[in-house]
Kinemage of the C-alpha trace (Angstrom):
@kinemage 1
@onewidth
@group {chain A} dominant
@subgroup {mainchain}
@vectorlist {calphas} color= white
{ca unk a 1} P 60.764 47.414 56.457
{ca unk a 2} L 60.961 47.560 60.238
{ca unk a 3} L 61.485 51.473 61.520
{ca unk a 4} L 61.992 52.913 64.975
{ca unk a 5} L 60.061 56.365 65.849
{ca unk a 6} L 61.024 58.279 68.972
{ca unk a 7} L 59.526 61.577 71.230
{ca unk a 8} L 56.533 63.089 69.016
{ca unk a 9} L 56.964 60.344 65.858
{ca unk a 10} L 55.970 57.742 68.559
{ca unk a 11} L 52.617 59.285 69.421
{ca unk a 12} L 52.152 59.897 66.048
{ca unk a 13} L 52.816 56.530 64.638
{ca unk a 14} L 51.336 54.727 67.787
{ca unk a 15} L 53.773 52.975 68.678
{ca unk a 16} L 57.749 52.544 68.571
{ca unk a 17} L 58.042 50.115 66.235
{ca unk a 18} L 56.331 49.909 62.901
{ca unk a 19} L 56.678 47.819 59.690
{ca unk a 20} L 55.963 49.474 56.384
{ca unk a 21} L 56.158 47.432 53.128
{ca unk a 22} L 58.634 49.110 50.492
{ca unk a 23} L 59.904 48.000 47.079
{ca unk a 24} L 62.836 46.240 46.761
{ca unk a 25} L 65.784 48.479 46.109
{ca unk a 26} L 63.944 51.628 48.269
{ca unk a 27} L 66.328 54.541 48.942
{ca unk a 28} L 66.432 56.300 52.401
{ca unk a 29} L 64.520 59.285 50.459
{ca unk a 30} L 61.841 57.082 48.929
{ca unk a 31} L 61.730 55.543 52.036
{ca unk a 32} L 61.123 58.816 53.799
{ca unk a 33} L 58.495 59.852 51.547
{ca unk a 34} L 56.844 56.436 51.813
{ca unk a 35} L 56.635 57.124 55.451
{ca unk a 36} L 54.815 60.552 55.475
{ca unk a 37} L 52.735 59.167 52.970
{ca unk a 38} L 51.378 56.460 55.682
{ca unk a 39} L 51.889 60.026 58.432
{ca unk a 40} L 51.431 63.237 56.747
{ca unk a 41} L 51.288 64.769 60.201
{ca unk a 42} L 54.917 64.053 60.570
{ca unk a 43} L 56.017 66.119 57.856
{ca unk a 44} L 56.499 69.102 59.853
{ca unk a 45} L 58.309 67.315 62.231
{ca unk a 46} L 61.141 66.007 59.419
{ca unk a 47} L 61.033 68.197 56.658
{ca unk a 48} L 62.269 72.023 56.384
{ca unk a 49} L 59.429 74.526 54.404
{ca unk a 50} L 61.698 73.691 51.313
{ca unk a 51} L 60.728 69.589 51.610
{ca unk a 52} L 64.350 68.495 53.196
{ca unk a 53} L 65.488 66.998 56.127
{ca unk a 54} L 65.349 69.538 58.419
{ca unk a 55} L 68.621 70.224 60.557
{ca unk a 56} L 67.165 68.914 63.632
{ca unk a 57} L 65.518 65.690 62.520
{ca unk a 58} L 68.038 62.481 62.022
{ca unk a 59} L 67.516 59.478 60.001
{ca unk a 60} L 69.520 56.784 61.495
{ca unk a 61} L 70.282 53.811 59.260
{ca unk a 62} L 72.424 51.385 60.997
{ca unk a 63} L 73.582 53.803 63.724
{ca unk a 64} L 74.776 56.325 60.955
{ca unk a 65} L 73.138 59.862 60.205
{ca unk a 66} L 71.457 59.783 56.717
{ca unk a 67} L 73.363 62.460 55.362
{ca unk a 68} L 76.622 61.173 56.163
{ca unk a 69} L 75.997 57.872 54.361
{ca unk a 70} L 78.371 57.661 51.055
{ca unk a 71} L 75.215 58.149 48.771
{ca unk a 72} L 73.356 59.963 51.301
{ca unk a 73} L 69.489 60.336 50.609
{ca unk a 74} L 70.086 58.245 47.604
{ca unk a 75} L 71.603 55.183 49.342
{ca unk a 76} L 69.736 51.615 48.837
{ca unk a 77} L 68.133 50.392 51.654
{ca unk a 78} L 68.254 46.895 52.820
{ca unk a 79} L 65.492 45.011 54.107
{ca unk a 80} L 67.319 44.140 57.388
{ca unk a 81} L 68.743 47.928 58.041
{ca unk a 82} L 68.142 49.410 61.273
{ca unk a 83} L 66.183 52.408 60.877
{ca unk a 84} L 65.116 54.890 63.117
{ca unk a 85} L 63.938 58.305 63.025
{ca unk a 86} L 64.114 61.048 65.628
{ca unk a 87} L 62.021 64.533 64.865
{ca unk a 88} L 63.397 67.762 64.970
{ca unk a 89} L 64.961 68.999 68.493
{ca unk a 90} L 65.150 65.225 69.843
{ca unk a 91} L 69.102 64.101 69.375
């Protein structure tokens, strides 16, 4: 799955653009855990102290704020979604 980091992620991740193989039928949570699991360091960056999204940091699938998707966190992701993720303070 192709995702887009911006300001800190970037440096973190090395680069803009990364891909990350996921299972089929991956939701935007799993898919967010996934990620930290390949960048730890950007945990702090994403999550809150209680392991959430924190209120700064957006996950963007197809130009829409992950939390304002229908199933939110638990929405299926396809392989061709646009995905990008902005840290905390960067919107």
């Amino acid at each position: 799955m192709r995702i887009n980091f911006y300001a800190a992620l970037r440096k973190i991740a090395g680069q803009k653009t990364v891909d990350i193989e996921m299972p089929a039928d991956t939701t935007v949570g799993q898919m967010i855990e996934i990620v930290l699991a390949h960048y730890p360091e950007m945990r702090e960056r994403l999550l809150d102290e209680d392991g959430r999204i924190g209120l700064h940091a957006h996950i963007i699938i197809n130009g829409r704020d992950a939390p304002l998707l229908e199933k939110k966190l638990d929405t299926i992701l396809a392989v061709d979604d646009t995905i990008s993720i902005f840290p905390k303070g960067h919107f």
